[in-house]
C-alpha positions in Angstrom: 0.5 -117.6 -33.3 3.0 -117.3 -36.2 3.0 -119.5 -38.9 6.2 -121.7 -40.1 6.9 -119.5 -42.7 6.9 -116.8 -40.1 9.7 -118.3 -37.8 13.1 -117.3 -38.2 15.6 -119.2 -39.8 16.6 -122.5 -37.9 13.8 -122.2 -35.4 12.6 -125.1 -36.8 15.1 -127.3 -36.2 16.1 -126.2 -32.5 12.4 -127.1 -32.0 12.6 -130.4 -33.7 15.9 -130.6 -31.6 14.7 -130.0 -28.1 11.5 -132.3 -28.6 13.8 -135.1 -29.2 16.7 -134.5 -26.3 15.8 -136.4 -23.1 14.4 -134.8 -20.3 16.4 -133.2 -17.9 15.7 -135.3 -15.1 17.4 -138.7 -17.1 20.7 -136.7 -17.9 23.4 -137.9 -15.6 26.8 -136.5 -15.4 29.4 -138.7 -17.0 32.3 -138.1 -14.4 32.2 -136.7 -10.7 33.7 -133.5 -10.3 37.4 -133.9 -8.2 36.6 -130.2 -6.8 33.3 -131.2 -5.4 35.2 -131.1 -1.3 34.5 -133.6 0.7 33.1 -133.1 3.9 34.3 -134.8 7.4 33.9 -133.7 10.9 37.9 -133.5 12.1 38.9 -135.7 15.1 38.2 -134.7 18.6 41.5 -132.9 19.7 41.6 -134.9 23.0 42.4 -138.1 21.2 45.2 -136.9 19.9 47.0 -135.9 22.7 45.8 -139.3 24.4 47.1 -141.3 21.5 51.0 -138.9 21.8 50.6 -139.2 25.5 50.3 -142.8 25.4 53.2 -143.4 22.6 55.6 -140.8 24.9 54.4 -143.5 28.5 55.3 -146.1 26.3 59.0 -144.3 25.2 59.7 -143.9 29.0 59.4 -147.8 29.1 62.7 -149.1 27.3 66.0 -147.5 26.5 66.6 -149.9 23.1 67.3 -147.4 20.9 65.7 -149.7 18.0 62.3 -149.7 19.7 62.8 -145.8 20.4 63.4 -145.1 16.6 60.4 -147.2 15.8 58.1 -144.7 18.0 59.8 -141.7 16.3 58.8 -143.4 13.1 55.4 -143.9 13.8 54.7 -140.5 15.1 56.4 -139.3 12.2 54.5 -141.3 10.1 51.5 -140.4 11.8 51.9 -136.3 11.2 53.0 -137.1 7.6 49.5 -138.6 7.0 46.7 -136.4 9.5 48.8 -133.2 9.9 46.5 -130.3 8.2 47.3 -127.3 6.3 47.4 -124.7 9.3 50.3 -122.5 10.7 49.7 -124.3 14.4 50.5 -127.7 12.7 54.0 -126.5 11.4 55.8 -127.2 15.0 56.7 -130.5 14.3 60.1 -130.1 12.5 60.9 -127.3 15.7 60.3 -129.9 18.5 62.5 -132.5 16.3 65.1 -130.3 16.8 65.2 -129.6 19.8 65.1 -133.1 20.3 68.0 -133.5 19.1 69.4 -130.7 20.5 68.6 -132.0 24.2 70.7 -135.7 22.9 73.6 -133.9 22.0 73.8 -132.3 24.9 73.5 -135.1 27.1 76.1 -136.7 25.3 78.7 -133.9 26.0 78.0 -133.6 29.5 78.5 -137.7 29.5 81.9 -136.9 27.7 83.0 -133.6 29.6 81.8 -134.7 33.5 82.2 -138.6 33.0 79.9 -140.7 34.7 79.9 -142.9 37.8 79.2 -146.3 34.9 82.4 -148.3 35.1 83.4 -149.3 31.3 86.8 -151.2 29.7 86.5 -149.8 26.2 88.5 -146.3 26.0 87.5 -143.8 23.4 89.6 -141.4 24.0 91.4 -140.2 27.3 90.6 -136.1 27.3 93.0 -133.9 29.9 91.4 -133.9 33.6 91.0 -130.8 35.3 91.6 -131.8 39.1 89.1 -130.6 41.2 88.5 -129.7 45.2 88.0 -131.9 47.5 84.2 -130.5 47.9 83.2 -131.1 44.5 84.1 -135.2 45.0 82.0 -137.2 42.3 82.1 -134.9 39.8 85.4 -135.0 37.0 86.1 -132.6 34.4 88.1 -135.1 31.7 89.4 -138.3 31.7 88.3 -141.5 30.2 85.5 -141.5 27.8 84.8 -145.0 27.5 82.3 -146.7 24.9 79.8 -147.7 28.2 79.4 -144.0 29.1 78.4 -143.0 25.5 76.1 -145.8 24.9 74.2 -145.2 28.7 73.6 -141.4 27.9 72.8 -142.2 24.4 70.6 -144.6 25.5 69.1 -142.0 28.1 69.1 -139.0 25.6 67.4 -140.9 23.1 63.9 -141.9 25.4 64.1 -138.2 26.3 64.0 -136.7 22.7 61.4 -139.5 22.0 59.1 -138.3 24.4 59.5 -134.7 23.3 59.0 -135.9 19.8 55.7 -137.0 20.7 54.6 -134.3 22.3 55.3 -131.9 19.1 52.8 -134.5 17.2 50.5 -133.8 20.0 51.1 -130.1 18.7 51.0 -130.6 15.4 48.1 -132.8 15.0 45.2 -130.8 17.8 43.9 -127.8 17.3 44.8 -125.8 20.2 41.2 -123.5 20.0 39.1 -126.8 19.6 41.0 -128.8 22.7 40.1 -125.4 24.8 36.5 -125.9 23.8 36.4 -129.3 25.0 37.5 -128.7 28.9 35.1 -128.6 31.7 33.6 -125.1 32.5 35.8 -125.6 35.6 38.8 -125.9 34.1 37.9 -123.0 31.5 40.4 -120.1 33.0 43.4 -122.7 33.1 42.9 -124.1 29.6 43.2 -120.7 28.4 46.1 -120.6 29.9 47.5 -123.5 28.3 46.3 -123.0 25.2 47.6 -119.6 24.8 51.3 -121.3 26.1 50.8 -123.9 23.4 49.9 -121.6 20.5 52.9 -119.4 21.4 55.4 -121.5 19.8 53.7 -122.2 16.5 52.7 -118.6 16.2 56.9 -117.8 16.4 57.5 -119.9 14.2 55.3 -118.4 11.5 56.7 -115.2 11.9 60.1 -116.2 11.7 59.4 -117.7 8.5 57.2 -115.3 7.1 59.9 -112.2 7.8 62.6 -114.6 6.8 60.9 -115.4 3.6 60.5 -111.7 3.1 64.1 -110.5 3.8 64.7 -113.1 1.3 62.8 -111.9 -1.2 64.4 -108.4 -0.6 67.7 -109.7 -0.9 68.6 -109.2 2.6 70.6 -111.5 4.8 67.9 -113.9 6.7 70.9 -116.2 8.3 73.3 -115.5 10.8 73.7 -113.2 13.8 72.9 -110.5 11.9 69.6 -111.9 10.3 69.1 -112.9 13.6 69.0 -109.7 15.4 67.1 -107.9 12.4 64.4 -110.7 12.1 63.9 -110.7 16.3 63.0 -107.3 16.5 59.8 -107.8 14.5 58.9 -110.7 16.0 58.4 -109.6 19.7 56.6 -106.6 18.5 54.3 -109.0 16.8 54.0 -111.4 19.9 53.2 -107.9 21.6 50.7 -107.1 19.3 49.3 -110.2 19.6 49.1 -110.5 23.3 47.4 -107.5 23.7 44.7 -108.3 21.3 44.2 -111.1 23.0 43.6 -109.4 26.3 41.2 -107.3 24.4 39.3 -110.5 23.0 39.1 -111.9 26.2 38.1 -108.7 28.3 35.1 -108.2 25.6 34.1 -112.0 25.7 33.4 -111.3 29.5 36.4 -113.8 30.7 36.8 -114.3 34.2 32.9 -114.0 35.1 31.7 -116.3 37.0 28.1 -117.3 38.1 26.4 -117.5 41.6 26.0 -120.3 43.2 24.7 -121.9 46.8 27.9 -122.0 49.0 26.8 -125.7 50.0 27.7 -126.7 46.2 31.2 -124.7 46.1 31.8 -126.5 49.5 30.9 -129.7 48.1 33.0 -128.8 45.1 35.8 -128.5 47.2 35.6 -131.5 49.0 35.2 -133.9 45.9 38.0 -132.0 44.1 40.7 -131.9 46.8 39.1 -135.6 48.0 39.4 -136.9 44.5 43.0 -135.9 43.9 44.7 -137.0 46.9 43.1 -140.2 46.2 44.3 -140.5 43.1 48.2 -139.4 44.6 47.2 -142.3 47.0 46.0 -145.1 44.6 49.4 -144.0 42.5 51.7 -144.7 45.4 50.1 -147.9 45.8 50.4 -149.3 42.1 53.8 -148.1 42.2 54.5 -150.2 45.8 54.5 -153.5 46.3 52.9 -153.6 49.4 49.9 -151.5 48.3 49.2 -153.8 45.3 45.6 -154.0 46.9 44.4 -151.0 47.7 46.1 -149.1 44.9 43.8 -149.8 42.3 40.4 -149.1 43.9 41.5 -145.8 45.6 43.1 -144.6 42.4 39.4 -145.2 40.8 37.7 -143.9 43.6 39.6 -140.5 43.4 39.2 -140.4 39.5 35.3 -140.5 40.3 35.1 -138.0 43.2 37.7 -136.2 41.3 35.5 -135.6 37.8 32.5 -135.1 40.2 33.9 -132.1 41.3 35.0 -130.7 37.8 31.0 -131.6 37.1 30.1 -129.3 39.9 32.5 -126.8 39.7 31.6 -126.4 36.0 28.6 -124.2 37.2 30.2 -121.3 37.9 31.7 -120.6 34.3 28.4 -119.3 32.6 29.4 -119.8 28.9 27.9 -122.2 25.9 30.1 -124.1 23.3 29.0 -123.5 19.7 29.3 -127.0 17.6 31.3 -128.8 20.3 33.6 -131.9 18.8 32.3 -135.1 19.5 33.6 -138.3 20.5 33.2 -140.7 18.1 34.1 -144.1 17.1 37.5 -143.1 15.4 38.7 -141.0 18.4 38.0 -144.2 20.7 39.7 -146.2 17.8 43.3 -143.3 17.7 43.6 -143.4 21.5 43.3 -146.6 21.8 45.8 -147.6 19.5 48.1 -145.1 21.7 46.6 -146.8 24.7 47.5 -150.6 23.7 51.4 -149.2 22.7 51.8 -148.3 26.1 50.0 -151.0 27.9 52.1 -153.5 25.7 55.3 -152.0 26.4 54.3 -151.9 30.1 53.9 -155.5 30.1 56.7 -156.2 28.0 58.7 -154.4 30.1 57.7 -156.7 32.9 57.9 -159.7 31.3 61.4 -159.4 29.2 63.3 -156.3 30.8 66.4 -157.5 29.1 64.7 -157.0 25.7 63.4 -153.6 26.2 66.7 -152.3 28.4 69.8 -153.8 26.9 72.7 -154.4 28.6 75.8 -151.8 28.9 78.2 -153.9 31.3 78.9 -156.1 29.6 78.5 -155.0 25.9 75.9 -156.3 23.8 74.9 -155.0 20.6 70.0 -154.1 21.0 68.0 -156.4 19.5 64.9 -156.0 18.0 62.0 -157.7 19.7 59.6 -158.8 17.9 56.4 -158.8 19.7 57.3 -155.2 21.0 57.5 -154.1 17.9 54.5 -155.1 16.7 53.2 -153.3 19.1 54.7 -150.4 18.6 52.9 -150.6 15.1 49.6 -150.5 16.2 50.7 -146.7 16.8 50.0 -146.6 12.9 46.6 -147.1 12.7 45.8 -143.2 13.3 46.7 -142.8 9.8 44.4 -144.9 8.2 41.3 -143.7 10.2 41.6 -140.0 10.0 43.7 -138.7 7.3 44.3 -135.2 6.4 41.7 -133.9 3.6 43.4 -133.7 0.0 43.3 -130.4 -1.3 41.0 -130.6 -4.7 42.8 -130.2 -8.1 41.6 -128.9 -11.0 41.2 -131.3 -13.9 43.4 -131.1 -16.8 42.4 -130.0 -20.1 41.5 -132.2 -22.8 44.3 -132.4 -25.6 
């Protein structure tokens, strides 16, 4: 062993040093790291579309146009907060759109073809086209009166809100993790769907991405000549796309199916077929008034015999699902805040129809209602239970 006067110059000290440091094990880190992530299981996809499902019933309840910008608030609201960072969550602003689109149309064809709604209060008094006798009840022209714009107004606008809420259906669930959640027996036609639902998200990253790149290029994006140069690519990448798909699916072994006694696929049958006319039963009923007493338990009945059969039927798609989604408490909590919108709105409209469908003839001016409206707000409560993850930042440099 060396001596001190051996040991090289401040060996010493880095000895005398490290006796007196505390042990490793008492060291604790002054600050938690903000890129340390944060790990949460995402929501189930199913209670998403529920909870859209649900605020889109409720839209189909009322034509006040305050109550209907209130649900395209919350939705909006709602994708603002939980929408995540992927290219299938983008299709929000498309479907507002076309929302949009589908109220200015009905507004013209209220204008142009009139409409059978007598009114008082004249707009404007276009040229009519006189028609044959064969096309009675239709106009071309005429009086636009302040009734007919405010009925088809009234009617565009619960249209667009529903198709508002299905594009936060769209933007919020994963179309891959919803087809992982169906019953084996619905399997082949969730494929289906799903590959119909990812086809419009899909075209609308490639029309940005190409865009973004004729841009960068300096080439014309806009117009009808950007159009025609930026469709081109696009199909031959929704080719492309389809046929690796069909490559994916033939390798995976889709369409197989298992063996199984012909007693089962009979009983299968039966519950299935059974189960759904019951439920088309119990449906007329609730929507009768004379089968107010049957309606319910058939409807139930048929639901039962009906997801009996998907049970059975499930066993002849041989296939496992790796790390399935569960249902948890906060995707009972998100569809049942879409669940109480539309049951409050129901009763609502039940109770105070003149609240939720204001009068055209004559002319009053929507009002608010207030218990309505709160309802509407329990819509909100998605975006305090599952937000989207913050992306971590780097901290800053010490000055």
């Amino acid at each position: 062993m060396p001596s001190r006067a051996e040991l090289p110059v401040g060996a010493e000290t880095r000895g005398e040093a490290a006796r007196q440091a505390p042990p490793a094990a008492t060291l604790r880190p002054t600050h938690r790291s903000p890129l340390r992530p944060t790990h949460r299981s995402p929501l189930h996809p199913g209670a998403w579309w529920l909870w859209a499902l649900a605020l889109g019933t409720a839209a189909t309840r009322t034509t006040n146009p305050l109550l209907l910008a209130l649900l395209i608030a919350t939705s909006a609201y709602v994708v603002a907060t939980c929408r995540p960072n992927a290219p299938w969550a983008r299709s929000y602003s498309v479907f507002f759109k076309l929302a949009l689109a589908v109220l200015l149309i009905r507004l013209v064809f209220a204008v142009a073809l009139g409409s059978p709604i007598p009114g008082t209060h004249v707009i404007v008094t276009l040229p009519e086209i006189p028609l044959p006798d064969w096309a009675q009840g239709i106009r071309l022209g005429g009086k636009v009166t302040v009734e007919t714009v405010l009925v088809a107004l009234y009617d565009g606008l619960r249209l667009a809100t529903l198709l508002i809420c299905v594009g936060a259906a769209n933007s919020l669930a994963n179309p891959t993790r919803l087809l992982k959640s169906l019953p084996g027996a619905l399997y082949e036609i969730g494929v289906a769907v799903v590959v119909a639902l990812t086809y419009a998200p899909n075209l609308i990253a490639d029309v940005q991405r190409l865009r973004a790149a004729r841009r960068l290029r300096g080439r014309p994006d806009s117009g009808v000549r950007g159009l025609v140069q930026v469709a081109l690519p696009v199909l031959e990448g929704a080719l492309e796309r389809s046929v690796a798909l069909a490559a994916a699916m033939d390798a995976r072994g889709y369409g197989r199916t298992a063996e199984v006694p012909r007693r089962v696929r009979r009983t299968t049958t039966a519950l299935t077929l059974g189960g759904l006319l019951g439920v088309c039963a119990g449906t007329y009923g609730l929507l009768t008034a004379e089968g107010g007493t049957y309606g319910l338990p058939v409807l139930l009945a048929g639901l039962a015999a009906a997801l009996a059969g998907l049970r059975l039927g499930g066993r002849r798609s041989p296939r496992t699902c790796y790390r399935p989604d569960r249902w948890d408490a906060r995707a009972w909590l998100v569809a049942g805040s879409g669940a109480a919108v539309a049951a409050l709105l129901t009763l609502a409209a039940d109770r105070t129809p003149e609240a939720l469908s204001p009068g055209v003839i004559p002319l009053t001016a929507p009002t608010l209602p207030l218990w309505p409206a709160a309802a509407v707000l329990l819509g909100l409560l998605p975006s305090f239970i599952s937000p989207a993850p913050r992306h971590p930042t780097a901290p800053k440099e010490p000055s």
